[in-house]
KELUM-236462 format. One line per 8 residues: number of its first residue (from 1); for each residue x, y, z of C-alpha. Coordinates in nm, 2 decimals. Layout:
N
NUM	X,Y,Z ~ ...
//
This chain:
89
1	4.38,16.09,-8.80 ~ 4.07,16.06,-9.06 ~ 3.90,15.73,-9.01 ~ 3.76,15.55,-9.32 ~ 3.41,15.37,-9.31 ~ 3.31,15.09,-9.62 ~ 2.94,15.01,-9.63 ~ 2.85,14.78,-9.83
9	3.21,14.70,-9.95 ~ 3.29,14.33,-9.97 ~ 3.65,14.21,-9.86 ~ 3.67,14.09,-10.25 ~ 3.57,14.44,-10.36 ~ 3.83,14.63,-10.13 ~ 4.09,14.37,-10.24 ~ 4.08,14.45,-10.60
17	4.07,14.89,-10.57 ~ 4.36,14.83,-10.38 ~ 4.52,14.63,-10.58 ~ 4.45,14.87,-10.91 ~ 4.54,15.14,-10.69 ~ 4.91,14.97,-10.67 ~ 4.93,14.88,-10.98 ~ 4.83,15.21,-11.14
25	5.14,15.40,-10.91 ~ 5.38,15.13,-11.07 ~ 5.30,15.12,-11.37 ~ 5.33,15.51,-11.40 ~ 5.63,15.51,-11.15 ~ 5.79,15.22,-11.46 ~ 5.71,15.42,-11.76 ~ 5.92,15.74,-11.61
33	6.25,15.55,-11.58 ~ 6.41,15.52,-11.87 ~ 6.74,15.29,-11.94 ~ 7.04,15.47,-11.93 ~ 7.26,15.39,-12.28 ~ 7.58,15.28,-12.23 ~ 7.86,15.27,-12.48 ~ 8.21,15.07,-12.51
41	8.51,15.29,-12.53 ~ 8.53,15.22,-12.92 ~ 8.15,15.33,-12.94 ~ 8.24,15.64,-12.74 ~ 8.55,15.72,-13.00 ~ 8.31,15.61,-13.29 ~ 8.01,15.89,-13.18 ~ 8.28,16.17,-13.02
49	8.47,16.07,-13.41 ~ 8.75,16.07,-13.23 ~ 9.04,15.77,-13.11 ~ 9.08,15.56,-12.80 ~ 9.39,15.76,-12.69 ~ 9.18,16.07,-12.71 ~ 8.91,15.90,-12.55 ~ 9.17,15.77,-12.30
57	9.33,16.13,-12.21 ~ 9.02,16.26,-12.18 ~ 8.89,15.99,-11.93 ~ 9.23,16.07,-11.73 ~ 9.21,16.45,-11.74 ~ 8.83,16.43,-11.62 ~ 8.70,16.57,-11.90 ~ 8.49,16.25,-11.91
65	8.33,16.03,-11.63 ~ 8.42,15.65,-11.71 ~ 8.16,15.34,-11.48 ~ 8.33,15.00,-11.45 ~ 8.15,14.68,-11.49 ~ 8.43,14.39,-11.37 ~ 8.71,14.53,-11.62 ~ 8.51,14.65,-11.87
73	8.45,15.08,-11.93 ~ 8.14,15.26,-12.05 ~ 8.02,15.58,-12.10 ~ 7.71,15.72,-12.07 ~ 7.59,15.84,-12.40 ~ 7.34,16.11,-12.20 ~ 7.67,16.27,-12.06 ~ 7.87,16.26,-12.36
81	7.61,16.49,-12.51 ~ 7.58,16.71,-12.24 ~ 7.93,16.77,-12.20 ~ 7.92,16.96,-12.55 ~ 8.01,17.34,-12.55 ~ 7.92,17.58,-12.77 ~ 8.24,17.71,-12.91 ~ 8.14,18.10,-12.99
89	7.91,18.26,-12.74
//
């Protein structure tokens, strides 16, 4: 283990580089999560331009991944997009 020597460091001055030190790693460590977007089952049938049932089916066939908050479904709008296939390869 390395030990550290301060000369001529007050306690006041110590206090405050550490302190910036945090608060540098957080607010770096806040800026790289973003918010994940959540949409209502009638804002996933509105952006897929397709109908609840549809919506519904494919919820049920695992086609899409459905989170619960109390009774109400969402959909991540980051996995609707990547769930989209080119058709002709």
């Amino acid at each position: 283990m390395t030990a550290i020597q301060f000369i001529q460091v007050t306690p006041e001055e110590l206090e405050k580089k550490i302190l910036d030190g945090v608060q540098k790693i957080f607010s770096s460590a806040n800026k790289q999560v973003e918010p994940e977007e959540l949409l209502t089952v009638d804002e996933t049938a509105t952006f897929c331009k397709a109908t609840r049932q549809s919506i519904h089916n494919w919820t049920k066939n695992k086609k899409l991944k459905a989170y619960g908050i109390g009774n109400r479904v969402y959909y991540k709008k980051s996995e609707l997009l990547q769930g989209l296939q080119p058709l002709n390869d």
